[in-house]
C-alpha positions as CSV (number, residue, x, y, z in Angstrom):
1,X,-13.9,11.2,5.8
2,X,-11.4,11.1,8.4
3,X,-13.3,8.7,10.8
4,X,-14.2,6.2,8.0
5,X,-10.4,6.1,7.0
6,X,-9.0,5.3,10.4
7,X,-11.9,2.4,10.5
8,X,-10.3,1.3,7.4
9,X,-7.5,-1.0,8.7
10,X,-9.6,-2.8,11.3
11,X,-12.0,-3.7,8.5
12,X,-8.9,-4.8,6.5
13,X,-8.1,-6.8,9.4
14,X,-11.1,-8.5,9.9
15,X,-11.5,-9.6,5.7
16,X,-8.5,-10.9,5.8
17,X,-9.1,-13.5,9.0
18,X,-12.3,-13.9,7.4
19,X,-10.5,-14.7,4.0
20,X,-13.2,-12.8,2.1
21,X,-11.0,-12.1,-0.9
22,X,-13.4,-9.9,-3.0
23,X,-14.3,-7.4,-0.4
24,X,-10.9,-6.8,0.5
25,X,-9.5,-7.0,-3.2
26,X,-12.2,-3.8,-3.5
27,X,-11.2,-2.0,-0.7
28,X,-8.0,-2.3,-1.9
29,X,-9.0,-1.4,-5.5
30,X,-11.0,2.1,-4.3
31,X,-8.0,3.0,-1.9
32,X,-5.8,3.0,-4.8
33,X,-7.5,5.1,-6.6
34,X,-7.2,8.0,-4.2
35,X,-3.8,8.1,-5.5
36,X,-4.9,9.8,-8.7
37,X,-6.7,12.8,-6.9
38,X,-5.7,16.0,-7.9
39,X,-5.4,17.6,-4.6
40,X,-1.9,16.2,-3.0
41,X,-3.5,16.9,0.7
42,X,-5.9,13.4,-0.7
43,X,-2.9,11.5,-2.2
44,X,-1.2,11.8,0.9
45,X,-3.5,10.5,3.0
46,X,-4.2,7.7,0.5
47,X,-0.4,6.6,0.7
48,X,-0.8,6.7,4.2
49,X,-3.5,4.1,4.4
50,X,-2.1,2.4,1.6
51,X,1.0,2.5,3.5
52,X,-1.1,0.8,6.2
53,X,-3.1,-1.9,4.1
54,X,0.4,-2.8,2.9
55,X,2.0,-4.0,5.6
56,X,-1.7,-6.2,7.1
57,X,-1.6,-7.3,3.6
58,X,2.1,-8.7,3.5
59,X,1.4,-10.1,7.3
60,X,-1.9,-12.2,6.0
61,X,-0.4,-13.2,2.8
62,X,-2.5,-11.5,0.5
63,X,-0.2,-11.4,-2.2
64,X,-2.3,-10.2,-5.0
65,X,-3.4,-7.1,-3.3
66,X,-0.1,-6.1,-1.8
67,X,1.8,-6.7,-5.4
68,X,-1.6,-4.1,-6.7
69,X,-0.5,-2.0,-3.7
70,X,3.3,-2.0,-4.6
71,X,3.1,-1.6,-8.2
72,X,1.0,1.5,-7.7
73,X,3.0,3.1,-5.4
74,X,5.9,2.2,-7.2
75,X,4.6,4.3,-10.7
76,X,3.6,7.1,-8.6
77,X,6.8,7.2,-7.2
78,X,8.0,8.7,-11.0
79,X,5.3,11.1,-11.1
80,X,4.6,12.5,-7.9
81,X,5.5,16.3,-7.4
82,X,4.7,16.9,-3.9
83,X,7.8,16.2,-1.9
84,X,5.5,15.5,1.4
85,X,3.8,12.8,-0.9
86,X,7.1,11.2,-2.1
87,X,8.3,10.7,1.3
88,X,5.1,8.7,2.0
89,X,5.6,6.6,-1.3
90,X,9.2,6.1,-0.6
91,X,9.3,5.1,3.0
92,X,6.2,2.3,1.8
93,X,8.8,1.1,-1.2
94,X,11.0,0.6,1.0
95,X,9.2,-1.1,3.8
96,X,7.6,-3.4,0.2
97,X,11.5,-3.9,-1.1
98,X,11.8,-5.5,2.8
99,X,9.1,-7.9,2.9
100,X,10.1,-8.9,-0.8
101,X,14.0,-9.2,0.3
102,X,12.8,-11.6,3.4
103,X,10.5,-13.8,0.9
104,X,13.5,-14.1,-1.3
105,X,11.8,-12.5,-4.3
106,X,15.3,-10.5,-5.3
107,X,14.4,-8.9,-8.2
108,X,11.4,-7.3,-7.9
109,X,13.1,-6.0,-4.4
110,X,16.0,-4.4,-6.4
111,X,13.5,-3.3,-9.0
112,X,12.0,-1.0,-6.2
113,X,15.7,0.2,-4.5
114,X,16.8,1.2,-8.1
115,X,14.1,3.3,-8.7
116,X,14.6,5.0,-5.4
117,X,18.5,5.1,-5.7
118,X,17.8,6.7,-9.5
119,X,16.1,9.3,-7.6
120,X,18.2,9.9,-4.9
121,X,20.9,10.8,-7.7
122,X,18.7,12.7,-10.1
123,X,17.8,16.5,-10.5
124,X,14.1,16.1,-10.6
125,X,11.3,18.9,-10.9
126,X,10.7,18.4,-6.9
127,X,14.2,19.4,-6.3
128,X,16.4,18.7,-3.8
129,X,14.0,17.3,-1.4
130,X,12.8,14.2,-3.2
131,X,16.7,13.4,-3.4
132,X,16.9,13.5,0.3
133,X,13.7,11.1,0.8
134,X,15.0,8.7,-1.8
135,X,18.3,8.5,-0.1
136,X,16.9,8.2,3.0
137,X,14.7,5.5,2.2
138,X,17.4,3.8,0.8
139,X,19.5,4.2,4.4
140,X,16.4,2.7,6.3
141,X,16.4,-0.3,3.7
142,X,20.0,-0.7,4.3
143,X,19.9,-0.5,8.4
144,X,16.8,-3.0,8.4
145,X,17.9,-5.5,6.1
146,X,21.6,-5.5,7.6
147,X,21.0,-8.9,9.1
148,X,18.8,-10.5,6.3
149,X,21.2,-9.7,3.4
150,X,24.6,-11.0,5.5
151,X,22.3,-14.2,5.9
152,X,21.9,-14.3,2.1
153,X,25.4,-12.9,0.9
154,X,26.5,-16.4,3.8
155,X,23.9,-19.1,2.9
156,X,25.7,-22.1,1.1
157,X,22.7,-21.6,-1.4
158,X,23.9,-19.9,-4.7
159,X,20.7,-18.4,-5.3
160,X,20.3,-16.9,-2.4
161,X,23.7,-15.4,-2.8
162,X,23.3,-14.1,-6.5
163,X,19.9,-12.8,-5.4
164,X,21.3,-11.0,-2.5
165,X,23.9,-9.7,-4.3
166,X,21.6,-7.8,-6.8
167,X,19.6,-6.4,-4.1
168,X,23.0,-4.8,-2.7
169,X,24.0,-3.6,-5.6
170,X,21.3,-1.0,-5.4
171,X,22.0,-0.1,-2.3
172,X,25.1,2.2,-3.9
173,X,27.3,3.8,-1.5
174,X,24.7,2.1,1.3
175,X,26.0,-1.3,0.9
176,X,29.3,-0.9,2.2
177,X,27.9,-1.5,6.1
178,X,26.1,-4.9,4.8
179,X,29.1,-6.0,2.4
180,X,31.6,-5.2,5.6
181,X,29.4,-6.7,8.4
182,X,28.5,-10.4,6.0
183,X,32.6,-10.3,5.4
184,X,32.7,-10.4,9.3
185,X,30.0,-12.8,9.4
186,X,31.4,-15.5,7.3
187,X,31.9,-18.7,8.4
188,X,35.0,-19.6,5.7
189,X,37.2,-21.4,7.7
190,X,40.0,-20.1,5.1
191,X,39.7,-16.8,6.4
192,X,40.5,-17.9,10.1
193,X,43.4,-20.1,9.6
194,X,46.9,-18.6,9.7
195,X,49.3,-19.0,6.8
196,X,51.7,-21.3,7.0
């Protein structure tokens, strides 16, 4: 129903200030199975909410439910053959490789931008158009986390830096405006004194 769905947030909301774990862990759980309907007119408006839940879930730190979220999307992401579905899924990967990329958890962030950059290179059975939303999703990533990564690629922490560097090495052709813009960024004082 519609009017129950666009409820659904608000009630999200409100378990999380309330910290009632198990109601919201259950929302979560019968949200997520939406995404297995048949009919893609239900998956897409599953991903949609989903889409929604993830990012109240990643503000309240709710990490169990938003990794649920982002693991389910991320499967569905090999199977799904509507391309209007797909865009859904891969706009919310790539909104979940963000909030993973700011929280420093690199791997599972590149884990998510390979699987979309496979498929903005791949012939798939959805055709053309699920290369497009892959690739796009992959831009967005790489125009939103401009200033996090050059913050990484510069920190005097080599973690950080090795981390950063694996998430930019999904970016493929997309991480040539981050590599550039961190090169410019650098605080190496080699760079800025003349040869003698």
């Amino acid at each position: 129903d519609p009017v129950v769905r666009q409820r659904l947030p608000e009630i999200l909301k409100a378990l999380c200030a309330m910290a009632m774990q198990e109601p919201l862990e259950k929302l979560t759980d019968k949200m997520i199975q939406n995404l297995q309907n048949s009919a893609p007119v239900v998956r897409e408006s599953a991903v949609k909410t989903i889409r929604v839940f993830e990012e109240i879930l990643a503000s309240n730190r709710k990490e169990k439910p938003f990794a649920q979220i982002v693991s389910s999307l991320h499967a569905m992401a090999e199977t799904e053959s509507a391309p209007d579905v797909y865009g859904h899924i891969a706009e919310a990967l790539q909104v979940a490789a963000m909030e993973l990329l700011v929280h420093w958890r690199f791997e599972e962030s590149a884990g998510l931008l390979a699987t979309l950059r496979r498929h903005s290179r791949e012939e798939s059975p959805i055709g053309h158009k699920k290369k497009l939303l892959a690739a796009k999703a992959i831009h967005e990533f790489a125009t939103r986390g401009l200033d996090v990564i050059c913050a990484d690629l510069n920190a005097p922490i080599k973690d950080r830096q090795n981390g950063s560097q694996k998430v930019l090495a999904e970016l493929g052709e997309e991480a040539v405006g981050p590599l550039v813009e961190a090169v410019k960024r650098s605080v190496d004082l080699r760079a800025a004194v003349p040869p003698a």
